[in-house]
N, C-alpha and C positions, 0 to 999 in steps of 0.2 A: 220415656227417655230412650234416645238410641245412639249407640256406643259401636263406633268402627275401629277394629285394632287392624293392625299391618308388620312384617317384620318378616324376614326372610336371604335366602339363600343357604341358610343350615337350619336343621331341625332344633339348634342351636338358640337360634332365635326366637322358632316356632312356637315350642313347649313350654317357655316362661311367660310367653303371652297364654296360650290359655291356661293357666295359672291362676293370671291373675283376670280372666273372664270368667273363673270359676267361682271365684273371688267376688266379683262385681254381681255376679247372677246371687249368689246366695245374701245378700246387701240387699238386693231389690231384685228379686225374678219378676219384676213386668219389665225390665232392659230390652231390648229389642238390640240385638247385634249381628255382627257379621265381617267378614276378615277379608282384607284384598291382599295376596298375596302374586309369587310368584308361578309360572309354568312349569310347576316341579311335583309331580305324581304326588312323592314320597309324603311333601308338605301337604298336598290338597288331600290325602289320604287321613293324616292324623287330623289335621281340623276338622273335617268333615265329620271322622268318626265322634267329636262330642258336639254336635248336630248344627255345630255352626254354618252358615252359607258359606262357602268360598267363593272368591273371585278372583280368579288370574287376569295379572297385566304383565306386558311386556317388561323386562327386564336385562340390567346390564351392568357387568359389573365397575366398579370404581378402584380405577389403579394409581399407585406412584410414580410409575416409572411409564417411559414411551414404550409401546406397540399397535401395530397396525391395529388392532383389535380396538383399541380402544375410538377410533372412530366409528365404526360399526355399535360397540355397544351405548356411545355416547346419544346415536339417532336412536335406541331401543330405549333408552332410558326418559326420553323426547315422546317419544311415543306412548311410554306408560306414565307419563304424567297427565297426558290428555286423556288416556283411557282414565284414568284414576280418578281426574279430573271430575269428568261423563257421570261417575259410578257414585261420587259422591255429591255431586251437584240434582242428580235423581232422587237419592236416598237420604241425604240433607241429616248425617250425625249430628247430635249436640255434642259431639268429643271426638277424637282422634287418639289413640292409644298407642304409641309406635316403640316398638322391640328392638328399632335396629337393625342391621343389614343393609345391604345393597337396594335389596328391593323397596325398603323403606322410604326412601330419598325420594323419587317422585312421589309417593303419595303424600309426604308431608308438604310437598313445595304445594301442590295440587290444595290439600285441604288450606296451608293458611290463602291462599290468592280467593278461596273462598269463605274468609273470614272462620273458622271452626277452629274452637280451641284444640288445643294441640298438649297430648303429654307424653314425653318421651324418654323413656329408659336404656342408661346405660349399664353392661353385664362388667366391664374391664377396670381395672385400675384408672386406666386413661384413657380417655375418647377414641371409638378410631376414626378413620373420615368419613362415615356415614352419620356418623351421630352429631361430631362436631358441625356440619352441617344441619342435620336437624336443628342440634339445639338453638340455633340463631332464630329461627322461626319458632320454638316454643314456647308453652305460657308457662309448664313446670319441666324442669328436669330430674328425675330421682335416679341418686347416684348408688352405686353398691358397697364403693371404698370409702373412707374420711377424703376430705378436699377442701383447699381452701374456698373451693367455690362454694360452700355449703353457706345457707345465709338462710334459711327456712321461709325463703318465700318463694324464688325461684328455683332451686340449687335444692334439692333437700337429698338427705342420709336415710335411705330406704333400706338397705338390703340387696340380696338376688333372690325374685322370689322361685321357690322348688317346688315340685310337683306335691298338690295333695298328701298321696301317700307317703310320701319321704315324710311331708313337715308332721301327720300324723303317727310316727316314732318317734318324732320329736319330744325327751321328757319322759319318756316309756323305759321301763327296764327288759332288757331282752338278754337274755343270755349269751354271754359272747362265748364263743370258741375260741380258746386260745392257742388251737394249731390253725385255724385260718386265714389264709391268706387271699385277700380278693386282686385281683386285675382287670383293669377297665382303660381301654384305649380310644372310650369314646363310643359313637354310634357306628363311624366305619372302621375300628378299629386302628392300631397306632402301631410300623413296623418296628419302631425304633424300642419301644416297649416289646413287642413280639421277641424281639432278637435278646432283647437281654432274658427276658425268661426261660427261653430257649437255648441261650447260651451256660445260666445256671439252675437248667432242670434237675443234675446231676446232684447236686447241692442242695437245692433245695426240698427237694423229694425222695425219699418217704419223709425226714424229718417233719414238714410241714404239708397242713392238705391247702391244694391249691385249687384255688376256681379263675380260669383267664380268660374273658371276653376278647376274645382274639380279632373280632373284624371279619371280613369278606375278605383279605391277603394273607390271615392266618394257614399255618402248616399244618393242616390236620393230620399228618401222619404223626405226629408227634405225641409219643407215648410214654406216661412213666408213672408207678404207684402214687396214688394218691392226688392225682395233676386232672382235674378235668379240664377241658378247653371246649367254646362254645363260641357261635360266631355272633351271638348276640344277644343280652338279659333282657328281659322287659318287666315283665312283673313282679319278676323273681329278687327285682335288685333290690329296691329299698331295704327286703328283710336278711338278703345275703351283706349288705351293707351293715346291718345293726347286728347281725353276730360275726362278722371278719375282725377279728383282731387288729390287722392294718391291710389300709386298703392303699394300691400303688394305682396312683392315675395320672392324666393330662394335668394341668394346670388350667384349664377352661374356667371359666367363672358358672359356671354350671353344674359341673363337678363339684368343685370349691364350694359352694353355698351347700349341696347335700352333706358334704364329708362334715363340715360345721356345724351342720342345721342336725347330725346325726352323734357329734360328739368325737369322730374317729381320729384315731396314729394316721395319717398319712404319710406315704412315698411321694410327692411329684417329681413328673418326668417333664417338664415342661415340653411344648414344642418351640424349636430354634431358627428352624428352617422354612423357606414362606412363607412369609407371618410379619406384622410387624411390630414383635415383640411384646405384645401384650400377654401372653401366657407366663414368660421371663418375670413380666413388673407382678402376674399376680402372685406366683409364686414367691418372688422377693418378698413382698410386701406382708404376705401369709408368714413366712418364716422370721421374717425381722420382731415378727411378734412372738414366737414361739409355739407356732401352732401348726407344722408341718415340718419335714424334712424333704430336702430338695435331692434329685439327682443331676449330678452334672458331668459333662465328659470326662473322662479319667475314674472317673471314680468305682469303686465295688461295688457294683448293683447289688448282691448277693449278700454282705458285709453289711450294708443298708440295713436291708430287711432283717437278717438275723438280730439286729443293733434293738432294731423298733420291736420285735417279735420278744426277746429274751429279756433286756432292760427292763423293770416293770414302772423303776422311778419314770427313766424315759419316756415311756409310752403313758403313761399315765397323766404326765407333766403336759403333754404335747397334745391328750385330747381336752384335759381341761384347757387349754388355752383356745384350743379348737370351739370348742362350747361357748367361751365368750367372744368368739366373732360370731357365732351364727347368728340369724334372722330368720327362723319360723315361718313368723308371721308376715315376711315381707311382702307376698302377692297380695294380703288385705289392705296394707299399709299403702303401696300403689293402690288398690283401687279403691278405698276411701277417697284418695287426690283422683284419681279419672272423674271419679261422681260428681264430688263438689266442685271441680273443674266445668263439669258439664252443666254445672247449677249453678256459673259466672261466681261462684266464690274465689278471692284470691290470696288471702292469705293461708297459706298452705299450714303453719300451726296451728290453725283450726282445721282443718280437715281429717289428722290423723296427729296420736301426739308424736311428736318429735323422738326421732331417734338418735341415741349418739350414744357412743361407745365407749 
């Protein structure tokens, strides 16, 4: 069998596809795979390194609003569907696996014009326009929220699946720190999270030990007992996550499914700005359940955390509730439906059981 996944323009995309390729390979290691993504070092770096082929195609991104650009990327986007087209018309997948993103959209247009099932995941409360397109061409879609599209045959309630190592804490007892504090703005870090830490270093430190993934825009002069700052976690995170007490992050559906899939208090900070509000609806959506606290303009960042940090009902309340959204196992759960996808089955209750919350 051979399995083409696709997904791109943030690492975002990237890492939950191979997830759920790690997923697929341990199901069946004779899969025969390989990733068509975009012309982006960073991406073809991480694929590569768990020994997948990469294949770059042209690429462009998908806007709401008019600018000249968007002519220009419109002919790239033209462009990388016939590349895509080429790449998979050669190598002739039994599946399509698509994560999403910009870069995504021509290789899905590309695989159905050559009849190849097609399975495509979304990470957000609600579609955004890369997917919403896909999904019109797909044979499954697995969602990560509740929706009324869920109907377990097309539409199915998956999860977002998390890397590996996170989902193996999962259920684990680890010793938490109860002066830790973790900060996570993402892979490029997040100014708007920088500034409030920074604005209540004073505050927050020494009372609390601080660990803050600051980004590539972080102030590294920025000194105070007990505060480390760092421009970026990698390996270090899933176990700095399973002892942080509360962890303050983006609202990413990335983020989201670890802090879940890990049991934590959450801070989100959602993003407000360029964006089109999907961080907003997950965070809503996470809190109307009681399983996070949100930050929002006006409010005491500072006050927040101490809330979450000292409360113990609080905190306690808000990671059990956190524990029942998560999904573990959701990378298996997609790729149970990629397989059987690829094996012309089509009722997706037999392929994986049914999730529902």
């Amino acid at each position: 069998m051979k399995v083409a996944l696709t997904g791109g323009g943030t690492l975002g995309h990237v890492i939950p596809a191979l997830s759920v390729y790690d997923e697929i390979r341990r199901l069946d290691p004779s899969v025969e795979a390989f990733f068509i993504g975009g012309i982006f070092d960073r991406e073809r770096m991480v694929v590569e390194r768990t020994g997948l082929c990469f294949l770059p195609i042209s690429t462009g991104k998908l806007r709401r609003y008019f600018t000249p650009k968007n002519i220009s990327d419109m002919l790239r986007v033209v462009k990388g569907y016939f590349q895509a087209r080429r790449i998979l018309a050669e190598r002739r997948p039994d599946v399509l696996f698509s994560k999403g993103g910009f870069v995504s959209v021509p290789v899905v247009a590309a695989a159905s014009s050559l009849g190849i099932r097609i399975v495509t995941h979304e990470s957000d409360f609600s579609m955004g326009l890369a997917n919403r397109l896909n999904a019109r061409l797909s044979d499954v879609v697995c969602l990560s929220f509740p929706s009324d599209k869920v109907d377990g045959l097309r539409y199915v309630l998956t999860g977002n699946p998390v890397r590996r190592d996170v989902a193996a804490l999962a259920g684990r007892h680890v010793e938490q720190e109860r002066d830790l504090v973790l900060v996570l703005g993402g892979s490029q870090g997040a100014s708007q999270i920088n500034d409030l830490v920074y604005s209540g270093l004073e505050r927050l430190c020494p009372r609390y030990s601080v660990v803050h993934q600051c980004g590539s825009h972080g102030d590294m002069t920025r000194i105070a007992v007990r505060y480390r700052q760092v421009e970026f976690i990698d390996e270090d995170l899933p176990d700095l996550m399973a002892r942080a007490r509360v962890v303050v992050s983006r609202a990413g559906a990335n983020a989201i499914a670890e802090i879940c899939t890990l049991g934590k208090c959450s801070l989100l900070v959602p993003l407000t700005h360029a964006t089109r509000g999907d961080q907003v609806e997950n965070a809503a959506a996470l809190e109307s359940r009681g399983a996070c606290r949100v930050y929002r303009d006006g409010d005491d960042f500072v006050d927040l955390v101490v809330s979450l940090m000292e409360d113990d009902a609080l905190n306690e309340g808000i990671s059990k509730a956190a524990i029942a959204e998560g999904r573990g196992d959701a990378a298996g759960h997609i790729a149970r439906i990629v397989l059987g996808v690829a094996n012309g089955q089509r009722n997706t209750d037999r392929l994986a059981e049914p999730f529902t919350r």
